[in-house]
C-alpha positions in Angstrom: -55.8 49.6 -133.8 -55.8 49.7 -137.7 -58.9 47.8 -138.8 -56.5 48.1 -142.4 -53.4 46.8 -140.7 -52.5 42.8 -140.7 -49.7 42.1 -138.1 -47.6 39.5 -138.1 -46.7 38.1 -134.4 -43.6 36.5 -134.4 -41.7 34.4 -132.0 -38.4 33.7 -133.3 -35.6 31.4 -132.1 -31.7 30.2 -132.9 -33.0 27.7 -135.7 -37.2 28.4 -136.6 -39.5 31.4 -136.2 -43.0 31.2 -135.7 -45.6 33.6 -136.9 -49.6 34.0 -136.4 -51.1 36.7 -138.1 -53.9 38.9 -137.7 -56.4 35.7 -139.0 -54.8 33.6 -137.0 -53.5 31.7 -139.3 -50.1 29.8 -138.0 -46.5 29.3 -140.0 -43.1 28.3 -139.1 -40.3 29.6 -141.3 -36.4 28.7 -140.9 -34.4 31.7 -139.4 -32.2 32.1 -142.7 -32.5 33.4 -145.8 -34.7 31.2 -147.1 -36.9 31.3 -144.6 -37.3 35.6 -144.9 -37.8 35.3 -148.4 -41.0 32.2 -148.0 -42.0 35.0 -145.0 -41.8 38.2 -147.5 -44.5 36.6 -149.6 -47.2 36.7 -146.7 -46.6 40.4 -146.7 -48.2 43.3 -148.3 -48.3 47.3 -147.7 -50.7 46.8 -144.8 -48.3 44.1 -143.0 -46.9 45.2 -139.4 -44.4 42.4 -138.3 -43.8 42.7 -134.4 -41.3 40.3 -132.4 -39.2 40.5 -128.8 -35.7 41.7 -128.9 -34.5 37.8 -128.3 -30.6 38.7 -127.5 -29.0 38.3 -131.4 -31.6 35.4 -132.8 -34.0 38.9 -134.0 -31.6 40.7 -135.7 -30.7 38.9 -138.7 -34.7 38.9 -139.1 -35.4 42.5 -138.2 -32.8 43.9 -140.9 -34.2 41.9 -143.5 -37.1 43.1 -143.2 -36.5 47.0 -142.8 -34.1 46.0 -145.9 -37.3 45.4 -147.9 -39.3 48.2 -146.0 -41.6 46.5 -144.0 -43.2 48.2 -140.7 -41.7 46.7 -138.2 -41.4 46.7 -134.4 -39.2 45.2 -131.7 -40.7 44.9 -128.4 -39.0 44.7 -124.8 -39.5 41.2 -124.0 -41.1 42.5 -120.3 -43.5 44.1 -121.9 -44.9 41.1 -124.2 -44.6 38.9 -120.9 -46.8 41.0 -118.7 -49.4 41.4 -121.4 -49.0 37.1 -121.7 -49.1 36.9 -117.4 -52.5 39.3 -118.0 -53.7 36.8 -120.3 -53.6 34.4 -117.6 -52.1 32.3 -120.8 -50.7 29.0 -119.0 -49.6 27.6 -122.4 -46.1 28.5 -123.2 -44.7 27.2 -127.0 -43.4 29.1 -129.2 -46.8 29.1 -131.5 -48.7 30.1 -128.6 -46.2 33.0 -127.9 -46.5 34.0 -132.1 -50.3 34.5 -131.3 -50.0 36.5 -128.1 -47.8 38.6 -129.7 -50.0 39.2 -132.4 -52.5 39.9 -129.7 -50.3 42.1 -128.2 -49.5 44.1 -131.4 -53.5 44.9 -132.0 -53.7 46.4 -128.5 -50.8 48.6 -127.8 -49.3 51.7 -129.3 -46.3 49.9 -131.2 -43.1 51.7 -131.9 -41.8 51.8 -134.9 -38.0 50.0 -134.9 -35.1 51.7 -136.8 -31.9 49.5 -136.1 -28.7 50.4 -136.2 -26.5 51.7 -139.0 -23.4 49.3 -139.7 -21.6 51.8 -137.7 -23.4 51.5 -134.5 -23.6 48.0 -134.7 -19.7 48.2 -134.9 -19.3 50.1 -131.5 -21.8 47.6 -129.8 -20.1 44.6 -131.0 -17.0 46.0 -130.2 -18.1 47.3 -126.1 -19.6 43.8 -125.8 -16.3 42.1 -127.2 -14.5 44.3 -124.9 -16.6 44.1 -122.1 -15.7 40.0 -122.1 -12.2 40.5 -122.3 -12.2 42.8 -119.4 -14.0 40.0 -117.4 -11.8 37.7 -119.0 -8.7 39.6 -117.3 -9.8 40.3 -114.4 -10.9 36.5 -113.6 -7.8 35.4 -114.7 -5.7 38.0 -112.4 -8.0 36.9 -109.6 -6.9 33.4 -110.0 -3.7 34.6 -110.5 -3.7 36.6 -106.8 -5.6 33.3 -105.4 -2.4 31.2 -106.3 0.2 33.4 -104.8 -2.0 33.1 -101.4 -1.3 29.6 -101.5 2.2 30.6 -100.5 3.9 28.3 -103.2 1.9 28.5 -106.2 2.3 26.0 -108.7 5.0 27.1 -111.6 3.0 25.1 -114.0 -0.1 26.8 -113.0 1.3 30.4 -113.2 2.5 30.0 -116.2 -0.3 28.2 -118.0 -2.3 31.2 -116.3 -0.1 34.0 -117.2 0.2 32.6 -121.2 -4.0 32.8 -121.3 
């Protein structure tokens, strides 16, 4: 670890993040706009912000912040949660998880994150979306199949089905 280096653990959710730093001092921000810009003015050259990959609630977050050049890293959720279970940390908020990530960030070799370019981010939106509608389909054709087992499927049914 950096002595030079203050990170920035954050735990971040749909509506607030959370982040202790290096001093362990404590802040809650709103996950908007706002709520980067009140966060960029804790930072300084020396700031490493690390958080979880948390699904889509880190991204808006983790742009911002590579945006305005700050070191960054997004961690595989496991990872923090085994370093948390090695704690033998019983408390479980999402203050206490800003600090143990913080924790976590002075003791491991961090990678640094890099996003996506629009592009990419594209494709990925577009697999997931596609990967729905081809669950989507395939639901509905079972249902579908299951009616015609029936022997005489409702017309009503089928057709509500087959206008989906």
């Amino acid at each position: 670890m950096n002595k030079d280096i203050k990170y920035f653990g954050i735990d971040i959710s749909h509506l607030v993040f959370d982040v202790t730093d290096s001093d362990g001092n404590y802040y809650q921000f709103k996950n908007s706009l706002i709520g980067f810009k009140k966060f960029m003015k804790l930072l300084d050259f020396n700031s490493h912000c690390v958080m979880e990959a948390t699904g889509y609630y880190h991204y808006q977050l983790a742009y911002y912040l590579q945006e305005n050049s700050v070191v960054l890293s997004v961690e595989n959720p496991l990872s923090v949660k085994r370093f948390i279970q090695m704690k033998l940390s019983k408390i479980k908020t999402d203050k206490s998880d800003s600090k143990l990530i913080c924790e976590y960030a002075k003791q491991v070799d961090l990678k640094l994150w890099q996003g996506n370019s629009k592009h990419q981010l594209e494709c990925l939106q577009m697999t997931r979306l596609l990967s729905v509608y081809t669950k989507q389909s395939t639901m509905l054709k079972n249902k579908l199949h299951g009616e015609a087992v029936l022997g005489q499927p409702s017309k009503l049914v089928v057709t509500s089905l087959k206008g989906v």
